[in-house]
C-alpha positions as CSV (number, residue, x, y, z in Angstrom):
1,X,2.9,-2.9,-5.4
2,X,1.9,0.4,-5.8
3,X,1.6,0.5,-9.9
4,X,-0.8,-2.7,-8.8
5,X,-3.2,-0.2,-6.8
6,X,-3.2,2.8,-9.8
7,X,-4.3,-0.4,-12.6
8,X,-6.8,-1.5,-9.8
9,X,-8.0,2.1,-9.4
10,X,-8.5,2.5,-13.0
11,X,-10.5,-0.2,-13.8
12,X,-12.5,0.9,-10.0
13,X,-13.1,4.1,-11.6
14,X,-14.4,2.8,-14.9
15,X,-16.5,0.4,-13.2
16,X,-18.0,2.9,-10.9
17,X,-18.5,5.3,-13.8
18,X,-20.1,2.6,-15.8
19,X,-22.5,1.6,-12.9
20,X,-23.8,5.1,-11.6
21,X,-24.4,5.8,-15.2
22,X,-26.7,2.6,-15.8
23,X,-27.9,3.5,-12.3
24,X,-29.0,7.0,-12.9
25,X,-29.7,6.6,-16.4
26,X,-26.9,9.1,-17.6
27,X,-24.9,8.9,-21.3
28,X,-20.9,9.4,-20.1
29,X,-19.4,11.5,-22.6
30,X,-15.3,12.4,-22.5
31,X,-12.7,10.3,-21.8
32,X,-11.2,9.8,-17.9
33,X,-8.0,11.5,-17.7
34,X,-6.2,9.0,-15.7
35,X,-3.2,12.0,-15.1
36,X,-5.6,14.1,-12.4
37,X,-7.8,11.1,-12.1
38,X,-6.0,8.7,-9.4
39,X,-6.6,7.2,-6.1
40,X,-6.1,10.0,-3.5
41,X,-6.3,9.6,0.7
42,X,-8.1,12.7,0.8
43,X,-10.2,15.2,-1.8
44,X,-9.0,15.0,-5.1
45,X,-10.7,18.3,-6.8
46,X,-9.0,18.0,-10.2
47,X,-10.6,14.3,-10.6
48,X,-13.8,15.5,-9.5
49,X,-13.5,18.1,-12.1
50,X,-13.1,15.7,-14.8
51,X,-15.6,13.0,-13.7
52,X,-18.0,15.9,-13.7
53,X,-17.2,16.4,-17.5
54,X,-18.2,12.8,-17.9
55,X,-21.3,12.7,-15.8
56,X,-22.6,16.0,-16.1
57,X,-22.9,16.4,-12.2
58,X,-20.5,16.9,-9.5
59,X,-22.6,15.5,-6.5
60,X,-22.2,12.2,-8.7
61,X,-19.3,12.7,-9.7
62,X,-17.8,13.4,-6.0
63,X,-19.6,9.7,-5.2
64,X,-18.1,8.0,-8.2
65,X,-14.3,8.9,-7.0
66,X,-15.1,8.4,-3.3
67,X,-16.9,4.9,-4.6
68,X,-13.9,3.8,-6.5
69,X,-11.0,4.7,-3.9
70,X,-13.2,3.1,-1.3
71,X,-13.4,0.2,-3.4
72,X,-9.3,0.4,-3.7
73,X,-8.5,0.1,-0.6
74,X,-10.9,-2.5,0.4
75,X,-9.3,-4.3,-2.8
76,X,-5.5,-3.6,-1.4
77,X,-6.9,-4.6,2.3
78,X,-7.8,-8.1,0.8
79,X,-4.8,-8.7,-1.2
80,X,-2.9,-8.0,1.9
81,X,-4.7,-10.6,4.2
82,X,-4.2,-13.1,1.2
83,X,-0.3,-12.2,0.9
84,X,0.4,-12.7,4.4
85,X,-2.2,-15.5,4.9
86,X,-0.5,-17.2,1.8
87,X,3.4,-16.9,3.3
88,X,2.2,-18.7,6.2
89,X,0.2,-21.9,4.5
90,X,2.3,-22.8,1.6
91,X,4.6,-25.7,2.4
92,X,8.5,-25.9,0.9
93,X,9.2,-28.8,-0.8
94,X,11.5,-30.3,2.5
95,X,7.8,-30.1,3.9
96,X,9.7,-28.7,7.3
97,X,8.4,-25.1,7.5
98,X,6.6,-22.8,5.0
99,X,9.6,-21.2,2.7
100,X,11.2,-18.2,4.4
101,X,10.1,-14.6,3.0
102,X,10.7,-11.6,3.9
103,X,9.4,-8.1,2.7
104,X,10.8,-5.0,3.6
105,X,8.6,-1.6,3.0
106,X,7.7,2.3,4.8
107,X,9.7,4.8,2.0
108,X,6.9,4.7,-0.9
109,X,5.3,8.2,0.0
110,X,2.9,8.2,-2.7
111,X,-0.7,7.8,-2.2
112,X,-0.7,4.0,-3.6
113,X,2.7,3.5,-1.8
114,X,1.3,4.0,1.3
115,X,-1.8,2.6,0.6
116,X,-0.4,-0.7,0.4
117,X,2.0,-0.1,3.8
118,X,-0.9,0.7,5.8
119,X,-2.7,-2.5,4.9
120,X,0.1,-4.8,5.2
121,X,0.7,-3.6,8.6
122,X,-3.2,-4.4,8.8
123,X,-2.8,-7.8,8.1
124,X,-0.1,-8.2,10.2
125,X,-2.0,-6.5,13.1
126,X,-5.0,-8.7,12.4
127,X,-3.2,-11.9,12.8
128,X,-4.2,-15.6,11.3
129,X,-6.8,-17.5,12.4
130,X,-7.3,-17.8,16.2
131,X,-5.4,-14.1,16.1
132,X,-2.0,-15.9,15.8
133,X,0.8,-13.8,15.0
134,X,2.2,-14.3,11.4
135,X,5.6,-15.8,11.3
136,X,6.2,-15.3,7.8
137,X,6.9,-12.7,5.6
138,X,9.4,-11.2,7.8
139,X,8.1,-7.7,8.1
140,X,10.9,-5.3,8.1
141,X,10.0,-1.6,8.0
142,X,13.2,1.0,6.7
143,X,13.7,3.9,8.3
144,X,14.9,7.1,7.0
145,X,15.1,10.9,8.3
146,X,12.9,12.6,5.7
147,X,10.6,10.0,4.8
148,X,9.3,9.0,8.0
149,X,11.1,9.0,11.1
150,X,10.5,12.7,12.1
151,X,7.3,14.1,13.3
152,X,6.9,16.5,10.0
153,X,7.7,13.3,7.4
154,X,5.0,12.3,4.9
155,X,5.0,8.5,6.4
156,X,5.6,9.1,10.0
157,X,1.9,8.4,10.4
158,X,2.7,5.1,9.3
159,X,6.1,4.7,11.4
160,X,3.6,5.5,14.6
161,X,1.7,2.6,13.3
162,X,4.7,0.3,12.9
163,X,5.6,0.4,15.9
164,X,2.3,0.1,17.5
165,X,1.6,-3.5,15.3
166,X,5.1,-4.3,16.2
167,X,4.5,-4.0,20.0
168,X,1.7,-6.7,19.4
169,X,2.9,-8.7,17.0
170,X,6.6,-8.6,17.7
171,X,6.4,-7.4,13.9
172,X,7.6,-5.5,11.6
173,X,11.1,-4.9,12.6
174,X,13.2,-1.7,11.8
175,X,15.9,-1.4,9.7
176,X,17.9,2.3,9.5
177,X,18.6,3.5,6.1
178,X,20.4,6.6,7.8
179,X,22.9,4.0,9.6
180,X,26.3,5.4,7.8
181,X,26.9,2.0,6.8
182,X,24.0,1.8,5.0
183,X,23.3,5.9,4.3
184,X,26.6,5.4,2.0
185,X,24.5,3.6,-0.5
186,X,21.0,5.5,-0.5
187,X,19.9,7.8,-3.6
188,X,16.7,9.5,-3.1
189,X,13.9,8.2,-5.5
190,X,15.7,5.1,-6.2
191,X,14.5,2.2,-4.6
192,X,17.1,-0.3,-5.5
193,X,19.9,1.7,-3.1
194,X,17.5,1.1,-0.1
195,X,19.2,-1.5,2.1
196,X,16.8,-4.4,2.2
197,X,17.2,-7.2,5.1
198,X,15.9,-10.6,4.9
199,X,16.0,-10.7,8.7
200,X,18.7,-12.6,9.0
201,X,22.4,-11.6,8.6
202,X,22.2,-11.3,5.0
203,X,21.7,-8.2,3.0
204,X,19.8,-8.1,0.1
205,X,18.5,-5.2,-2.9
206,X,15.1,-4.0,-1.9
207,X,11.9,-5.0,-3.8
């Protein structure tokens, strides 16, 4: 999900550019360089830098990034809410229960990555309508020293926030990838050796 947030920040960051120049009646010159210009949590001087090339001011320029993150996340937020609301309202062709689903998610440690984490833990928070907890995906959160289980990991921010949506919603649960049955198969950077639970007994590749 996260290359799905850097093509959504690209075209929020033409859009933006496009509108403050119409806006403030400015000719964009240059081309965005989309290798320092991506969505960032916090300052991201080296876009600035760039967008200021384009604009010809940095107080716009500064507004134009912040703009097009904001609009990011409020994009991810949404798609979120529609991903869990969706799980929980389509029917399976027995017509007995919405088809079982399952996600598992908390190693991506890159700005998009954990982008999309926090919202889905949003959504999930946030409940459906009438603030009922969602059933469906399975939230599972993966665990690993390094990543975000210890106070100084890039994601243990978003660990603290599992487990605060999970003591309200009874979800996400918590898989560890440090378990030495499961450690045996994990290579750092490599996403299809994370152990991946469907909540049940079975195991299955990570997505």
């Amino acid at each position: 999900m996260a290359e799905g947030v850097k093509k959504s920040f690209k075209r929020a960051i033409r859009d933006e550019v496009k509108r403050a120049c119409e806006f403030c009646d400015v000719n964009a010159s240059g081309e965005i360089n989309f290798d320092v210009c991506t969505f960032s949590e916090g300052d991201n001087p080296a876009a600035v830098e760039n967008l200021t090339e384009i604009v010809g001011s940095k107080k716009l320029a500064e507004k134009i990034y912040r703009a097009a993150c904001a609009d990011v996340t409020e994009e991810t937020h949404q798609a979120m809410e529609a991903l869990i609301h969706n799980f929980n309202t389509l029917h399976s062709r027995a017509g007995a229960q919405v088809p079982f689903s399952s996600i598992n998610y908390g190693m991506d440690t890159s700005p998009e990555g954990r982008l999309v984490i926090r919202e889905v833990l949003n959504a999930i928070d946030a409940g459906l309508g009438n603030g009922e907890t969602p059933i469906f995906p399975i939230s599972v959160f993966q665990l690993k020293a390094g990543v975000n289980y210890n106070v100084d990991d890039p994601n243990y921010d978003l660990f603290r926030q599992a487990c605060k949506v999970s003591a309200k919603r009874l979800f996400p649960n918590f898989v560890s990838l440090d378990a030495p049955y499961n450690l045996q198969y994990y290579k750092p950077g490599d996403y299809n050796s994370y152990i991946a639970t469907m909540g049940k007994r079975k195991l299955s590749p990570s997505v």
